[in-house]
C-alpha positions as CSV (number, residue, x, y, z in Angstrom):
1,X,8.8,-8.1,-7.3
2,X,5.6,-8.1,-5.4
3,X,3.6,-7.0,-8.6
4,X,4.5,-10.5,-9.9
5,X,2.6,-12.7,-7.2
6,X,-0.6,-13.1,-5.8
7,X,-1.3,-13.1,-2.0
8,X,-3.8,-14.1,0.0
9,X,-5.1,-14.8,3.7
10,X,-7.3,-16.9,5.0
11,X,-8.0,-15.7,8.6
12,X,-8.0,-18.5,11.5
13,X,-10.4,-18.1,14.5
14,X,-10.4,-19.5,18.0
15,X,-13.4,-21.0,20.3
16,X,-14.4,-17.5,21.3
17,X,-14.6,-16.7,17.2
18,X,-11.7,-14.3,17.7
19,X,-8.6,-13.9,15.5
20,X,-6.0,-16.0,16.3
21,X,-4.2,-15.0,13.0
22,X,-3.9,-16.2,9.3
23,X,-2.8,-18.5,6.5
24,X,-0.6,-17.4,3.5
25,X,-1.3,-18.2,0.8
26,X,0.7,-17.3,-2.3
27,X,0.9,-17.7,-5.9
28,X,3.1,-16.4,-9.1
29,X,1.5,-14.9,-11.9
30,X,3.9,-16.9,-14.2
31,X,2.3,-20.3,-12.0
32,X,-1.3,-19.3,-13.4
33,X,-0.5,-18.0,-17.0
34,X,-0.6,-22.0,-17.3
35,X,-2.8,-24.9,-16.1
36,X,-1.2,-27.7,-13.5
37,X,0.2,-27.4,-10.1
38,X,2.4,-24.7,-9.1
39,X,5.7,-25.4,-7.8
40,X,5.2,-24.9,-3.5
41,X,9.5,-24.4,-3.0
42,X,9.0,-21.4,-5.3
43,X,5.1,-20.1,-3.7
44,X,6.5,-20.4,0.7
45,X,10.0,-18.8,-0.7
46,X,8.2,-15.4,-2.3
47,X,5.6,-15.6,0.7
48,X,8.7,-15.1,3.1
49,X,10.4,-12.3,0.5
50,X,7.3,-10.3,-0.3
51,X,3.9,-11.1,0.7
52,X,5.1,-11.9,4.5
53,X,5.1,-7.6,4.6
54,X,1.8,-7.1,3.0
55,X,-0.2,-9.2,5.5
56,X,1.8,-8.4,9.0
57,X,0.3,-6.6,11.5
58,X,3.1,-5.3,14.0
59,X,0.3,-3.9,16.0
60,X,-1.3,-7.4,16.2
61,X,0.4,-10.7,18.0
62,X,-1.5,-13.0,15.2
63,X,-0.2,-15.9,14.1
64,X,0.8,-16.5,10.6
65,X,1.0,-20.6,9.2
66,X,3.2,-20.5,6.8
67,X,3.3,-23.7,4.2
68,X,6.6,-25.6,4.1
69,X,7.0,-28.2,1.6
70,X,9.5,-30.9,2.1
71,X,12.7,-29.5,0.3
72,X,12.0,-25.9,2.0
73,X,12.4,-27.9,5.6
74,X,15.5,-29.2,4.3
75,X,16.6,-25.8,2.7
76,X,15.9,-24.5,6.3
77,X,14.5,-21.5,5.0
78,X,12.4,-21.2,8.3
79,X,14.4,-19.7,9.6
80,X,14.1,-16.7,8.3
81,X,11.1,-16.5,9.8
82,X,10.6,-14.8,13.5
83,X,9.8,-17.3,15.8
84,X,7.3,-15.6,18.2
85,X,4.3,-15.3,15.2
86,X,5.2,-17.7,12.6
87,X,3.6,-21.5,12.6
88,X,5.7,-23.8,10.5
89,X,3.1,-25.6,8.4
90,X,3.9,-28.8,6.9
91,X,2.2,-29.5,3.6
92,X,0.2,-33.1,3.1
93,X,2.3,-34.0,0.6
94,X,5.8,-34.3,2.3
95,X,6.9,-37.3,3.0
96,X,7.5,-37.7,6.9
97,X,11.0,-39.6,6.8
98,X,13.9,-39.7,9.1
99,X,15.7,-37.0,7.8
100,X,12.0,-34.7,7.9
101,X,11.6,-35.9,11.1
102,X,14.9,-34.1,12.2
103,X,14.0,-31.0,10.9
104,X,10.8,-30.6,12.3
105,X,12.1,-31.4,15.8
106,X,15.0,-28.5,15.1
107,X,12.0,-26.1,14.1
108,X,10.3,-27.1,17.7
109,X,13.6,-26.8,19.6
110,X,14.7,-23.2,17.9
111,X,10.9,-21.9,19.6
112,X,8.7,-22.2,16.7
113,X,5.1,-23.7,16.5
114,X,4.4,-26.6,14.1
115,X,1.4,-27.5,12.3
116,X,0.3,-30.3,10.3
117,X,-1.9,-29.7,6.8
118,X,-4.5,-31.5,5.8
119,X,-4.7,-34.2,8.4
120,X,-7.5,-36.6,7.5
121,X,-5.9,-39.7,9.9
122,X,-2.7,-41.0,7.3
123,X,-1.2,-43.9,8.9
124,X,2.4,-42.5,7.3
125,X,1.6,-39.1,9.2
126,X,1.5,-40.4,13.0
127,X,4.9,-39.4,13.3
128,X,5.5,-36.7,12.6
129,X,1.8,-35.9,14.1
130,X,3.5,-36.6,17.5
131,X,5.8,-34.0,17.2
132,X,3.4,-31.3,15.8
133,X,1.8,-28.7,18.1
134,X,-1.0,-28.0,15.9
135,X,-3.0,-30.8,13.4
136,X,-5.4,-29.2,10.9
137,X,-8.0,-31.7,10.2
138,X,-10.1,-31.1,6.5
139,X,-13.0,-31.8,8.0
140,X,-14.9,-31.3,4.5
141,X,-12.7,-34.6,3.3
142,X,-13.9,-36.7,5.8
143,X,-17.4,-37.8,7.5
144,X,-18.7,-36.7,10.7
145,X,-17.9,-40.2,12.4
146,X,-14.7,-40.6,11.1
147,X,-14.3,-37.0,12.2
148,X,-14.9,-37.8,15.5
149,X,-12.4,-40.6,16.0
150,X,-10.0,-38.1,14.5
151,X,-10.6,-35.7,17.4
152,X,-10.9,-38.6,20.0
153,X,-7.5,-39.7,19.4
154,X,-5.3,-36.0,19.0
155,X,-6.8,-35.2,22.4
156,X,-5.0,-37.9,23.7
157,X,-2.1,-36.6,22.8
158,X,-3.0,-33.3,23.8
159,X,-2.9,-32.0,20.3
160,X,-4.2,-28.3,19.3
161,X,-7.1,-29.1,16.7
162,X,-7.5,-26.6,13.8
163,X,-11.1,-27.5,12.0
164,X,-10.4,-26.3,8.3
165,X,-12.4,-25.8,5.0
166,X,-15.5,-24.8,8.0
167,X,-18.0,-22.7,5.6
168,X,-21.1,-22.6,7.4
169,X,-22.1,-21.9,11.0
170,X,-23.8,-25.5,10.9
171,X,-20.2,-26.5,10.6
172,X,-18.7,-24.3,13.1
173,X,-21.3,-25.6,15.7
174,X,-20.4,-29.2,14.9
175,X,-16.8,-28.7,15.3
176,X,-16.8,-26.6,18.4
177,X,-19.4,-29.2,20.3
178,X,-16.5,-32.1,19.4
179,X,-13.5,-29.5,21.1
180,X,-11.8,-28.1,18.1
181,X,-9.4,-24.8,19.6
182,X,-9.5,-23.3,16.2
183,X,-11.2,-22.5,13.1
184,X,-10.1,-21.7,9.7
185,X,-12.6,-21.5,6.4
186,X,-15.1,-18.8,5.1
187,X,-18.3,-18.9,7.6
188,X,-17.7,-15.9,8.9
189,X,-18.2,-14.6,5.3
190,X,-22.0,-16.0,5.3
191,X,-25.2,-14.0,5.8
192,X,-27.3,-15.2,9.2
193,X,-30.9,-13.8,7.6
194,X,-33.0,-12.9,10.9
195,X,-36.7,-13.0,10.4
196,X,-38.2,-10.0,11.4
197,X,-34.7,-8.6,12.7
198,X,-34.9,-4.7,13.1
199,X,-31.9,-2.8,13.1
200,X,-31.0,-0.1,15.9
201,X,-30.9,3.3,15.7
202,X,-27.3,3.5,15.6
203,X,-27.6,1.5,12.2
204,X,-30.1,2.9,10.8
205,X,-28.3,6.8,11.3
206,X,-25.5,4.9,9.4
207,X,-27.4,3.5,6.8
208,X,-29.2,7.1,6.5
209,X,-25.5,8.8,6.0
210,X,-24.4,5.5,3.7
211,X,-28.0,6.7,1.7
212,X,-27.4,9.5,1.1
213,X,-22.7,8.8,-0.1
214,X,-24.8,6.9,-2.7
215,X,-25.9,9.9,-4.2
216,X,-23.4,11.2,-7.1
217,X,-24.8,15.0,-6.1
218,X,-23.6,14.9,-2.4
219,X,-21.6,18.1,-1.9
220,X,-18.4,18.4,-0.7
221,X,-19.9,21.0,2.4
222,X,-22.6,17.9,3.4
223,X,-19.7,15.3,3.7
224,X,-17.8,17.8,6.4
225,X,-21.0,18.0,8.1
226,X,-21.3,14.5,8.0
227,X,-17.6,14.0,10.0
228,X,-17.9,17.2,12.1
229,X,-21.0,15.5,13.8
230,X,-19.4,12.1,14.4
231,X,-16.5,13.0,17.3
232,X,-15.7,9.0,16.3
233,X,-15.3,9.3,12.9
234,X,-13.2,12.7,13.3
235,X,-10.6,10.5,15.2
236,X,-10.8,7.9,12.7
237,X,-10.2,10.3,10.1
238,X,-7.2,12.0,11.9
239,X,-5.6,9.0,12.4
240,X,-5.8,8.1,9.0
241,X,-5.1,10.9,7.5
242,X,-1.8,10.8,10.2
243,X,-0.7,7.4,9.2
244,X,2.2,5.9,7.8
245,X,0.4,5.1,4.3
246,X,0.5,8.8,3.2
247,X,3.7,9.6,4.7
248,X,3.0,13.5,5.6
249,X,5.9,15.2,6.9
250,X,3.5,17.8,9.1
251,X,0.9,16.3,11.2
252,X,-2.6,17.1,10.0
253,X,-4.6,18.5,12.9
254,X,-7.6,19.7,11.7
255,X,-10.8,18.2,10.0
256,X,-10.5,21.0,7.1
257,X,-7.0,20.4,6.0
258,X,-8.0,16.8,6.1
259,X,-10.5,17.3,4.3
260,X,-8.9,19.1,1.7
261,X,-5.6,16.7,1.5
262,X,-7.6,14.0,0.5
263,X,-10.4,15.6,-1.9
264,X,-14.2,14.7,-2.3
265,X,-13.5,11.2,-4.3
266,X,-10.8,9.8,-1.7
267,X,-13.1,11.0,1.2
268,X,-16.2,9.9,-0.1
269,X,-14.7,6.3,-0.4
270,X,-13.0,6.6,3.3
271,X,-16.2,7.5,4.9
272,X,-18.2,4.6,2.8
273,X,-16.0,2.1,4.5
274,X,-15.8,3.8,8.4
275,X,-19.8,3.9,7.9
276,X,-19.3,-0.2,7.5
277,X,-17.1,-0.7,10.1
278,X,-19.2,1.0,12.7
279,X,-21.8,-2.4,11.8
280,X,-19.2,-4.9,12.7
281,X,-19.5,-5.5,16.3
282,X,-16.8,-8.6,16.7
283,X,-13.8,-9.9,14.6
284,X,-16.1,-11.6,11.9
285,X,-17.5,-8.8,10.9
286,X,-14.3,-6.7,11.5
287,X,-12.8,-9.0,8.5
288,X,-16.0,-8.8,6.4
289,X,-15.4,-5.2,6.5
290,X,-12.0,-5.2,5.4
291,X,-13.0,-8.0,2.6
292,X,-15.5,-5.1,1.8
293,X,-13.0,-2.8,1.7
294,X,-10.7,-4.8,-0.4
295,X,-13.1,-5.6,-3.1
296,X,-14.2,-1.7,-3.9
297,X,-10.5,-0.9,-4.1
298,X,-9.7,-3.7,-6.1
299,X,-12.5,-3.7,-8.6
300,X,-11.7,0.3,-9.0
301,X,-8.7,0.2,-9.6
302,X,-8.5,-2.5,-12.3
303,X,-11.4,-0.5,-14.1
304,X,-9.0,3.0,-14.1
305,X,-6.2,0.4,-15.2
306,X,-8.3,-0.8,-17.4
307,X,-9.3,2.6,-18.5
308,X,-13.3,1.9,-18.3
309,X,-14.0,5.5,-17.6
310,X,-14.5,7.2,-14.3
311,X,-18.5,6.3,-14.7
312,X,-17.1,2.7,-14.3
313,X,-14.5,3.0,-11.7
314,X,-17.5,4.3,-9.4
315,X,-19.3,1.5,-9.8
316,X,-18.0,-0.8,-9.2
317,X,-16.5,0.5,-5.9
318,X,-19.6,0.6,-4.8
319,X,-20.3,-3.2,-6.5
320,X,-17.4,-4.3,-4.2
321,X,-18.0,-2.5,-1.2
322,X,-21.5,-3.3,-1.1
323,X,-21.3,-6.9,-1.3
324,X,-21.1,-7.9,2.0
325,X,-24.2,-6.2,3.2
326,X,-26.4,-8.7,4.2
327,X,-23.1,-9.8,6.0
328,X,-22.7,-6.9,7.9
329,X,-26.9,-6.4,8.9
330,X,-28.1,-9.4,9.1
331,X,-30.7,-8.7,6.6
332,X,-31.3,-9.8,2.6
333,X,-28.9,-7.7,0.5
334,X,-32.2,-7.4,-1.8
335,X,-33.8,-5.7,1.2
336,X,-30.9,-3.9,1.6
337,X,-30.4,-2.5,-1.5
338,X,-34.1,-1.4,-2.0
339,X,-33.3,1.2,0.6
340,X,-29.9,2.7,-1.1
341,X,-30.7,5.1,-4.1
342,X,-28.3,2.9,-6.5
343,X,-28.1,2.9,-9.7
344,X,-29.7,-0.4,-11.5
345,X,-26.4,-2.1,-12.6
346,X,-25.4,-2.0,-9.5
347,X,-28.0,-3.3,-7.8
348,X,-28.4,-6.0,-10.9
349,X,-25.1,-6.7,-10.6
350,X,-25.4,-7.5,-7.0
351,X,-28.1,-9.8,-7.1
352,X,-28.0,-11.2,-10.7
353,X,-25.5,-14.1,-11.3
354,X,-26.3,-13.0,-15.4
355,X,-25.5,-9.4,-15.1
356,X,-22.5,-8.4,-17.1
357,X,-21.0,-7.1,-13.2
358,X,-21.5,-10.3,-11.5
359,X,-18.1,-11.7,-13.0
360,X,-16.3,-9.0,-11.6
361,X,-17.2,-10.2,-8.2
362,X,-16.3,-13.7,-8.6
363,X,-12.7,-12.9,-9.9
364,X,-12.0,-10.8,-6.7
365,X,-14.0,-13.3,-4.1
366,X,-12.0,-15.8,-6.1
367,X,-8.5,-13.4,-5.2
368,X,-9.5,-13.0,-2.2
369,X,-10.3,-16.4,-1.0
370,X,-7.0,-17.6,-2.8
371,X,-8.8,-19.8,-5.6
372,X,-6.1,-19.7,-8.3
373,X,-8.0,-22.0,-10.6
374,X,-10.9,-20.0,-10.6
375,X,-8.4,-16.8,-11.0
376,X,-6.9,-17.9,-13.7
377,X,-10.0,-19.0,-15.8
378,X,-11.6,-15.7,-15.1
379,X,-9.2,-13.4,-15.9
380,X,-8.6,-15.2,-19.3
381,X,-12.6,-14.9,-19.7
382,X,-12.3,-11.2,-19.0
383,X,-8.7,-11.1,-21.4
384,X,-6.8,-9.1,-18.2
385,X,-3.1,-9.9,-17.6
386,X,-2.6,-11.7,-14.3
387,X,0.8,-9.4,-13.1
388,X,-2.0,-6.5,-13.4
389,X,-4.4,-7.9,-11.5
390,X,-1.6,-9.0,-8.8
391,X,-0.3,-5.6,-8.7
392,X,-4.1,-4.4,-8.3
393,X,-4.8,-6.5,-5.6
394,X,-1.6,-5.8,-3.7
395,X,-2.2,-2.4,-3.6
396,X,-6.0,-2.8,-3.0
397,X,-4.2,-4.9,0.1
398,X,-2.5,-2.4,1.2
399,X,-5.3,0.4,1.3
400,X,-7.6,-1.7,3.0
401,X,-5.0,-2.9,5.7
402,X,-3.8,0.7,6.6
403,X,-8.0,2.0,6.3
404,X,-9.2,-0.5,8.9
405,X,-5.4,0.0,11.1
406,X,-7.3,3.6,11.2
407,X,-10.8,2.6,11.9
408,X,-10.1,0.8,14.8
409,X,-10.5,3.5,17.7
């Protein structure tokens, strides 16, 4: 059952720092009740049962990699798979022989794309590298120099190049000046602090309205004001309201009834995020506001699993959802923060690795990003089950895929 495994994507950008799609990643919550390396035949079989429908995007044509260990080629279990979005991704540890090789040119001849994982110039990989469309090169796992031989001889070959692990923009310059066609890795996730940067006046009315959702006295009456005024975020609200996710048999047509289907909590924590996503302007910030989105969810609902009290649940939404700030405006989330009427735990908990709160960030940045050690070793620190925090994160998935479907106007 989906409860039972963590999922994960990593997104994948092209030169023009668009999406291009993502990497699944995938594992069982029986793989991280205990330590060593979790079986990949059992992770890429799951992916393509259950976690395949949690990240796809039928409104999208993103790619999705997919990893394929060497007895899943054999298995042919790719093709379950549709070929038009899925990238056959072939893990660094299969060995490339002659019955391998035969597999990989059946994937190629029934239409799909292959990639290579992990590429850091193995001798024992130059055969099955001229049959791959796409080469991810770990360009953390190698030096610049030897980087740049890499890249020297794939073009010749007319290879796509994927640049992965990529986690600052210093990085993403580097591998864009030496002709990399994608990008995969967690720059987009870092703050660019500009000196002296103001923000707009569009930002700063959001930033007014996000003020004054962080007050726990806001009434019911002053959020419908809020939506009324914005003809933008009345569609947005609409169409969410309207959306597959609640599954209304009558379309909701008004901003009242909308308003009183979903109640002041559930509204208050949909406007939160559509104040966000009117600050991203391209699709790296589109993706820090869904990771925004995600974490509030997430961290809710394992306190009101968790039964922390509603005080707590609060919290550390806002902890979550407000952790990408500096992300988002380009400013010092200490800065930031000194302008939001926040309580002090949450604000401490932001900006102090000691706070009590700040380990609740790392274990869902650490779901998140796909960093099962990490998972596991927090969530036995903080004595939580991992099928509940699965099943938390799958649904705080969900939510945050079908809130930003909606926000996009």
């Amino acid at each position: 059952m989906l409860e039972s495994i963590f999922i994960a994507r990593q997104p994948i950008f092209n030169d023009k720092e668009k999406i291009l799609g993502y990497e699944v990643l995938f594992r069982s919550c029986k793989g991280l009740n205990k330590a060593g390396v979790i079986d990949d035949e059992q992770a890429t079989s799951r992916v393509i049962i259950d976690g395949l429908n949690l990240v796809y995007q039928p409104e999208k044509s993103y790619k999705y990699f997919i990893n394929f260990s060497e007895k899943l080629l054999l298995d042919k279990v790719f093709e379950l798979l549709p070929t038009e979005n899925t990238v056959i991704e072939i893990l660094e540890n299969v060995t490339p022989g002659s019955k391998i090789l035969e597999v990989c040119n059946q994937i190629k001849a029934n239409g799909y794309l292959l990639a290579v994982d992990d590429y850091v110039g193995q001798i024992e990989f130059f055969p099955l590298i001229k049959i791959a469309d796409i080469v991810k090169v770990d360009i953390l796992a190698l030096s610049p120099t030897k980087v740049k031989d890499i890249v020297i001889d794939l073009k010749k070959q007319s290879k796509i190049l994927l640049a992965e692990k990529v986690e600052t923009e210093e990085q993403l310059k580097f591998c864009l000046n030496l002709g990399f066609n994608y990008f995969q890795g967690f720059f987009f996730s870092k703050p660019e602090i500009l000196e002296g940067h103001k923000l707009s006046s569009s930002q700063l009315s959001k930033l007014d309205i996000l003020k004054e959702l962080s007050h726990s006295k806001i009434s019911f009456r002053r959020l419908e004001e809020i939506i009324r005024k914005d003809v933008a975020i009345t569609y947005r609200l609409l169409k969410y309201i309207n959306s597959p996710y609640f599954g209304l048999r009558q379309k909701v047509e008004s901003i009242s009834r909308a308003l009183a289907y979903l109640g002041e909590d559930k509204l208050k924590k949909w406007l939160r995020v559509a104040i966000l996503a009117d600050f991203s302007a391209d699709d790296k910030k589109r993706e820090v506001v869904f990771f925004s989105a995600f974490r509030g969810r997430f961290l809710q609902l394992l306190a009101k699993e968790l039964e922390l009290g509603k005080d707590k649940e609060e919290k550390f939404f806002l902890l979550g959802l407000l952790s990408y700030l500096d992300v988002l405006l380009g400013r010092s989330l200490k800065a930031i923060l000194e302008e939001l009427p926040l309580e002090e735990d949450i604000v401490d908990g932001l900006l102090l690795l000691t706070h009590p709160y700040h380990i609740w960030l790392d274990l869902v940045e650490a779901v998140e990003r796909g960093y099962w050690v990490k998972i596991r070793k927090i969530l036995k620190i903080l004595k939580i089950e991992p099928s509940l925090s699965a099943s938390v994160a799958n649904q705080a998935y969900e939510w945050a895929k079908s809130l930003m479907c909606c926000l996009e106007s």
